[in-house]
C-alpha positions as CSV (number, residue, x, y, z in Angstrom):
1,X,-1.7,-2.1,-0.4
2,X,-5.3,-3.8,-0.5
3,X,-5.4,-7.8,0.0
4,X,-8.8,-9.6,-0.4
5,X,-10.3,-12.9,-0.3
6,X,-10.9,-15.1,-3.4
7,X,-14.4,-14.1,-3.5
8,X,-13.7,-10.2,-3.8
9,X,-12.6,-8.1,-6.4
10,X,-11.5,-4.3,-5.6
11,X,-12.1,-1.9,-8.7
12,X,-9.4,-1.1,-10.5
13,X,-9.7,2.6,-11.5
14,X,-12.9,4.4,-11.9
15,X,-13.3,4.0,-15.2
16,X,-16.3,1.0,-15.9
17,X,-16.1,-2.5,-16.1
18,X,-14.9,-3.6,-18.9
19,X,-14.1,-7.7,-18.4
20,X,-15.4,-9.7,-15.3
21,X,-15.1,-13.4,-14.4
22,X,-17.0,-14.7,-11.7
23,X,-16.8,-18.1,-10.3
24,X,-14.2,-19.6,-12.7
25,X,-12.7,-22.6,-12.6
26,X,-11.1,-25.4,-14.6
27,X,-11.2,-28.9,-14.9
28,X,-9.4,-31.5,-16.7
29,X,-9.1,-35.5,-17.2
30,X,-13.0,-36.3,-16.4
31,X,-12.5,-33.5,-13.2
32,X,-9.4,-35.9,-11.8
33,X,-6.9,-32.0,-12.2
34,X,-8.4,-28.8,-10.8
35,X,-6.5,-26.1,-12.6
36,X,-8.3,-23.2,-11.2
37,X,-11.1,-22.9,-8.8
38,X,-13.2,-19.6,-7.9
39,X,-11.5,-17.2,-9.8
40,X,-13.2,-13.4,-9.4
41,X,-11.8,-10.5,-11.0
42,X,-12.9,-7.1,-12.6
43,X,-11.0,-5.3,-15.4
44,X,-11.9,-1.1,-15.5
45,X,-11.6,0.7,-18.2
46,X,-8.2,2.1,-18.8
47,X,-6.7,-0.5,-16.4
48,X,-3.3,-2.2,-16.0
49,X,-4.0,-5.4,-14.2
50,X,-1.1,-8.4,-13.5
51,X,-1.6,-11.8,-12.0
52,X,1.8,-13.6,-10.5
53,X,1.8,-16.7,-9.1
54,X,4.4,-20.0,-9.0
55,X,4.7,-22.2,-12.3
56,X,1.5,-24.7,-12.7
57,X,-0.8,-22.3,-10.8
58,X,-2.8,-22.0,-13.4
59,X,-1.9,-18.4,-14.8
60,X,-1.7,-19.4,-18.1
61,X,-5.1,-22.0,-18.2
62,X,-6.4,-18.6,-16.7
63,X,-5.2,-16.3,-19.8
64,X,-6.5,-19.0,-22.8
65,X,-10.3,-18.6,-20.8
66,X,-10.1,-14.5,-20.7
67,X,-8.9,-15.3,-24.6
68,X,-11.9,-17.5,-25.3
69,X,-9.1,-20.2,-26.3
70,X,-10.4,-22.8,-24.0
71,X,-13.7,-22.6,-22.0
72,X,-13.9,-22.4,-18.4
73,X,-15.4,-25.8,-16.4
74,X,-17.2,-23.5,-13.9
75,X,-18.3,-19.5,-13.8
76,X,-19.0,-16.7,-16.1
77,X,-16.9,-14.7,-18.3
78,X,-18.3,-12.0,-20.1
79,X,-16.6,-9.0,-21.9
80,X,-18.6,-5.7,-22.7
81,X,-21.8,-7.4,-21.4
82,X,-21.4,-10.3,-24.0
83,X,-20.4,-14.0,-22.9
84,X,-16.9,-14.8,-24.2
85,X,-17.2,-18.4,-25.7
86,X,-14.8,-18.8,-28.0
87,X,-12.2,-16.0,-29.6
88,X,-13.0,-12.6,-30.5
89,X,-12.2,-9.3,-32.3
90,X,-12.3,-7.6,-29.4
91,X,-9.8,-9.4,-27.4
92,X,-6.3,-8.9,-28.4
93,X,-3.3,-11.3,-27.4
94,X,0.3,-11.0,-27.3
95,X,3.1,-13.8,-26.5
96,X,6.1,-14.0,-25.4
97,X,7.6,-14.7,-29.1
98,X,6.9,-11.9,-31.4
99,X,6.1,-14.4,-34.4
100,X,6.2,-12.5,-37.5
101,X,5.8,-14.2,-40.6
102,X,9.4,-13.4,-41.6
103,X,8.2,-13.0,-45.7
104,X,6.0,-10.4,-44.7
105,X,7.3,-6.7,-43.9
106,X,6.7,-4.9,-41.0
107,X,3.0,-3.2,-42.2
108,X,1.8,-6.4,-43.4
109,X,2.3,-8.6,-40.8
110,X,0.7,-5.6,-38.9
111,X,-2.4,-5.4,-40.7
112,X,-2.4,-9.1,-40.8
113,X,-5.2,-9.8,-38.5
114,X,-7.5,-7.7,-40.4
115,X,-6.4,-9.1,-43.9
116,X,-7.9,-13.2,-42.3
117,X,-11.0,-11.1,-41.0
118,X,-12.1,-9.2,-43.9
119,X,-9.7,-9.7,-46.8
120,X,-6.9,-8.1,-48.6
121,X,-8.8,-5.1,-49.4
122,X,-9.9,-4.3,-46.4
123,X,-6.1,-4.7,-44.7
124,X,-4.2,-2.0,-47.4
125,X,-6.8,0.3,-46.7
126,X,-5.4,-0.2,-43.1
127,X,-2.2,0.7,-44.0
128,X,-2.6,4.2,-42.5
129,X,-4.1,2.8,-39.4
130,X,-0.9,0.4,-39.4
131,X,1.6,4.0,-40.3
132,X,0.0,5.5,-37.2
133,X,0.5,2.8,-35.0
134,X,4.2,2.4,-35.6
135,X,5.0,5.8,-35.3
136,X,3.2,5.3,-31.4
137,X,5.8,2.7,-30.7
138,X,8.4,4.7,-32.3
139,X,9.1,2.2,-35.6
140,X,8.0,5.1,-38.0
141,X,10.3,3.9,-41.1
142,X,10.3,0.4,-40.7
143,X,7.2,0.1,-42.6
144,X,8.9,-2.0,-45.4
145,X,11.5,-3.9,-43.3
146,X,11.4,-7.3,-42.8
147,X,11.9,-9.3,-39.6
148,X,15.0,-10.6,-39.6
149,X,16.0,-6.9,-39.7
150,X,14.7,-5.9,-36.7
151,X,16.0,-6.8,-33.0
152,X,13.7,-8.1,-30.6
153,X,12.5,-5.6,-28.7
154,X,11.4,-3.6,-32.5
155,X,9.7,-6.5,-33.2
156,X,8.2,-7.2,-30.1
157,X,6.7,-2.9,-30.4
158,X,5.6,-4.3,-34.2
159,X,4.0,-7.3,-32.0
160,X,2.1,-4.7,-30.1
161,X,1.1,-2.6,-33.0
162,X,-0.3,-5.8,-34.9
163,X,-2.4,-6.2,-31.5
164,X,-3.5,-2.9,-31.5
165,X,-4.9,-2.6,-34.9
166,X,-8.3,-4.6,-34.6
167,X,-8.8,-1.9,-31.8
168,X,-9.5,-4.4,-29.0
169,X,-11.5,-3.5,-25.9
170,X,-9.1,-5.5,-23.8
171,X,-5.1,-6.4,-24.3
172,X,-4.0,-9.9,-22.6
173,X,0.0,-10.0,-22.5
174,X,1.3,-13.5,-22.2
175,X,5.1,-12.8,-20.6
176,X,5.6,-10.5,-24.0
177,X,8.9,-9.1,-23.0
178,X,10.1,-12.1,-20.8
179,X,12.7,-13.4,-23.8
180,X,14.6,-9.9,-23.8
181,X,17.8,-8.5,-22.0
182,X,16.8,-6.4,-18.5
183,X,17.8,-3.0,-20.1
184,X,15.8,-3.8,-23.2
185,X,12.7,-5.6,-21.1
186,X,12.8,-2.5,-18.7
187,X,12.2,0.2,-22.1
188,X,9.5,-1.9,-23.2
189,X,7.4,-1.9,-20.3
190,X,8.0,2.0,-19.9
191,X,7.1,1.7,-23.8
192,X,3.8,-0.5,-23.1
193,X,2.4,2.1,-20.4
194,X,3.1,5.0,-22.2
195,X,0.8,3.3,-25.3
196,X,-2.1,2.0,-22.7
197,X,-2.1,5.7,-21.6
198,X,-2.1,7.0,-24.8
199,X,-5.0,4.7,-25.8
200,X,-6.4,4.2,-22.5
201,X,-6.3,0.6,-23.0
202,X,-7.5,-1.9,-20.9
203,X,-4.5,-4.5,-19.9
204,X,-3.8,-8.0,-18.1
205,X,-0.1,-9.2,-18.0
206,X,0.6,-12.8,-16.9
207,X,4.2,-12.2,-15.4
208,X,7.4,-14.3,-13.1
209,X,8.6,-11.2,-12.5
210,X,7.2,-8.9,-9.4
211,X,9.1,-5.7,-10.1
212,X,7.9,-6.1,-13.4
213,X,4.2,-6.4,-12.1
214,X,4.6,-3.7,-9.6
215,X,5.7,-0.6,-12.1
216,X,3.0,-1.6,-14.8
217,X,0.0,-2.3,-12.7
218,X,-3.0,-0.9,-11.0
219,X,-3.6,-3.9,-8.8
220,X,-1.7,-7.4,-8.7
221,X,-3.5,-10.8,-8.4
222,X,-1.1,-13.2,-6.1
223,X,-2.3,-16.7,-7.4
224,X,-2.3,-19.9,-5.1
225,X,-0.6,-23.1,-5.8
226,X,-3.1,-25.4,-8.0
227,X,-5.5,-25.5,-8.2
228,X,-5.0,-21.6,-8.9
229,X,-7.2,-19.7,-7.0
230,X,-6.9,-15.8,-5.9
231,X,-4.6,-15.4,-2.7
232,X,-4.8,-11.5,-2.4
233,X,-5.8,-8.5,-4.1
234,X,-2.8,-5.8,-3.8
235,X,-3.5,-2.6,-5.1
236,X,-0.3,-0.6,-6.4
237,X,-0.5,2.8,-5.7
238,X,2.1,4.4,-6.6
239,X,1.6,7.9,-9.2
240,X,1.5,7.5,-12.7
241,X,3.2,7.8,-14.9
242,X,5.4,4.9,-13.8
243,X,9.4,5.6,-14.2
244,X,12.2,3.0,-13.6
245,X,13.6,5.5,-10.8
246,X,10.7,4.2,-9.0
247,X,11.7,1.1,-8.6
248,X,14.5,2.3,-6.0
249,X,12.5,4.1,-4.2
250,X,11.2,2.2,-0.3
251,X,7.5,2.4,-1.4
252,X,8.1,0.3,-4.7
253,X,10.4,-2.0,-2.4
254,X,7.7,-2.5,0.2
255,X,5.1,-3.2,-2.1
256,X,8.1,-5.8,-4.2
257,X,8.6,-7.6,-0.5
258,X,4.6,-8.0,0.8
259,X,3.8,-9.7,-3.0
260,X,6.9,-11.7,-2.7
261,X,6.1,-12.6,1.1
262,X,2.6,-13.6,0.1
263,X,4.4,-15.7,-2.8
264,X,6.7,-17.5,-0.1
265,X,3.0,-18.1,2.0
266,X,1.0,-19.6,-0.5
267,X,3.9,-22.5,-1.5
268,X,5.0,-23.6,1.9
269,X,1.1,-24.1,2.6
């Protein structure tokens, strides 16, 4: 384990940096609300990165800057030595709620994002691109299904797979796999590392859960109470690839109790 003050960042994993905020905060009602406040962070390439923290601390204002949603107050954002100011093609999101347009199959909601960027033309000569990506996530056959036909953790892989397509330099997960059953929620994250590897893709979660941000990640963020600022820096190192037998084992449980110790800290300031 590696903690750190606000003002530090650890790398990741030696591959380069990819995303960095420095200095970021947020501001609302004329400055009366600080939502975040001197928030520092470094995303490698090939990186699985999590931030945990208690409702209202500002992990979700953090996500919609690192989208280019909103825009910070304070600090510099920049990804692949460009300032983010507003959304990109680059950057690709996921929710918690898969939200497939249910009159669309499973390739075309897909290739969606490319069809609003470029046009029809240029999405069905992504349909290949879109094959490949759900045969990754293990939907090869469900090209011409519809939503309503699939459960939620198939649509929730077709979710990823429409992220995926615009080949983005970085993946932001908002809770993506929070609305599932355990057993279901566990295969997904297995699922979700597996495709980072494969891709080496660049990832931030925004999670509740610890175990959850313990068996994907390559360092955790442990957010203060607003206004949200970085508690510690834990590092997770425990061998990849990840498995769910992990999770039993005293190493996984140690690092489980220090995050959820530093957790208990920060809200009985």
């Amino acid at each position: 384990m590696q903690a750190a003050a606000a003002k530090t960042d650890p790398a990741n994993t030696t591959g380069e940096p990819v995303y960095q905020l420095r200095n970021v905060g947020k501001t609302y009602a004329r400055n009366a609300i600080v939502a975040l406040e001197g928030v520092n962070l470094t995303l490698n390439k090939g990186s699985f990165s999590a931030v945990i923290g208690s409702s209202g601390c500002g992990k979700s204002t953090l996500l919609k800057i690192m989208s280019g949603l909103i825009p910070p107050s304070t600090g510099r954002v920049v990804l692949q030595d460009r300032p983010v100011t507003g959304p990109r093609r680059d950057i690709g999101m996921m929710f918690q709620q898969a939200t497939l347009f249910p009159w669309r199959t499973t390739l075309e909601n897909i290739v969606l994002p490319i069809e609003i960027r470029d046009g029809k033309a240029a999405a069905k000569a992504a349909h290949e691109q879109g094959r490949a990506l759900l045969e990754l996530v293990g939907l090869k056959g469900f090209e011409n299904t519809y939503p309503s036909e699939l459960s939620g953790g198939m649509a929730q892989r077709a979710s990823i797979c429409r992220m995926l397509i615009t080949e983005p330099a970085v993946l932001l997960l908002d809770e993506p796999f929070s609305a599932l059953d355990e057993l279901t929620r566990d295969f997904m994250n297995m699922e979700l590392q597996r495709i980072c590897t494969t891709r080496n893709a660049t990832a931030f979660l925004v999670t509740h859960s610890i175990q959850e941000a313990v068996i994907l990640s390559d360092v955790v963020y442990v957010m203060k109470p607003r206004p949200g600022r970085v508690a510690e820096v834990v590092t997770i190192d425990l061998p990849r690839p990840r498995t769910l037998d992990m999770m039993t084992t005293p190493k996984f449980g140690e690092l489980v109790e220090h995050i959820r110790s530093s957790l208990d800290k920060e809200a009985f300031k």
